[in-house]
SEKOL-418100 format. One record per residue (C-alpha): residue in three letters; x, y, z. Coordinates in steps of 0.02 Angstrom, whole numbers, plus 32768, in hexadecimal, padded with zeros to 4 digits. Layout:
residues N
AlaXYZ ...
***
This chain:
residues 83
Unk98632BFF1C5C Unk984E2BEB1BA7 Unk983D2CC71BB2 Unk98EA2CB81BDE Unk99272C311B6F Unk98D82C7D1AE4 Unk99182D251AFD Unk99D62CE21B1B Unk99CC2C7F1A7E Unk999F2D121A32 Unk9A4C2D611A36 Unk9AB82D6019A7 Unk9B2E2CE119DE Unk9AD52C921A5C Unk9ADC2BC01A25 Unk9A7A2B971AC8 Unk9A2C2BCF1B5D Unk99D22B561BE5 Unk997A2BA21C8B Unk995D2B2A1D2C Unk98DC2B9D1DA5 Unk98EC2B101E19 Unk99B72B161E25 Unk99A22BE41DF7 Unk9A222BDE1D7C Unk9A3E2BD71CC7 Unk9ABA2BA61C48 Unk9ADA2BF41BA9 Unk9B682BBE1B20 Unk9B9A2C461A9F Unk9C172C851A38 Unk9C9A2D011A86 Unk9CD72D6519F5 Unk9C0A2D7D19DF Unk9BD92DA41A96 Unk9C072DCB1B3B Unk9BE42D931BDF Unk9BB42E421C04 Unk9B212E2A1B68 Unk9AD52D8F1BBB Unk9AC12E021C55 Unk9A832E951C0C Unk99FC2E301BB8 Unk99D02DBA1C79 Unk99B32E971CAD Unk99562EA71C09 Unk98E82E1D1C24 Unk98C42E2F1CE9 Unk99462DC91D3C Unk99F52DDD1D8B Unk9A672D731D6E Unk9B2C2D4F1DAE Unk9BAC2CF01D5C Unk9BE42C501DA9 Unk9C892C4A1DD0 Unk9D012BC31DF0 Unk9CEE2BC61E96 Unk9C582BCF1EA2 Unk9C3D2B221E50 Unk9CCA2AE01EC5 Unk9C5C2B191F56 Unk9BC72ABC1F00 Unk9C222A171EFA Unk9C582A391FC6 Unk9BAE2A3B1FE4 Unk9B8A29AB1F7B Unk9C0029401FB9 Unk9BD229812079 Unk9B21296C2060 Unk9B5928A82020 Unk9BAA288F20AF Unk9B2A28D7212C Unk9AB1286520DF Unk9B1027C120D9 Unk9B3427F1218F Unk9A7C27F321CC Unk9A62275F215F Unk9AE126FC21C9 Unk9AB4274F225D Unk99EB27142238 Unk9A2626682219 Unk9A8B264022C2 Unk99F6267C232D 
***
């Protein structure tokens, strides 16, 4: 992880960079007129990784499972409790 961090943070423009193995994604805040998104990429393939952006939607689809998981769980709560 810090391999990672350290190497983002690295890049000109790069302000910060934080990996999460356990959620297998990363965050990383930089400059635009200093970097791309295409940069941060070709450095994940430079040191080992892959790496996809997350889109809109794909954070939309995040809170849908959320929010599903929630209510799956506050279902078998109530369910557990009127047995």
């Amino acid at each position: 992880m810090d391999r990672i961090e350290k190497g983002l943070k690295n890049l000109e423009g790069v302000k910060n960079a934080t990996v999460n193995f356990a959620l297998e994604s990363a965050s990383v805040t930089y400059e635009s007129p200093l970097l791309s998104p295409a940069d941060i990429f070709n450095k994940f393939t430079k040191l080992g990784y892959s790496a996809v952006e997350k889109t809109n939607a794909t954070k939309t689809e995040n809170i849908k499972n959320k929010e599903l998981s929630h209510h799956k769980n506050r279902f078998l709560f109530s369910a557990i409790l009127s047995a």
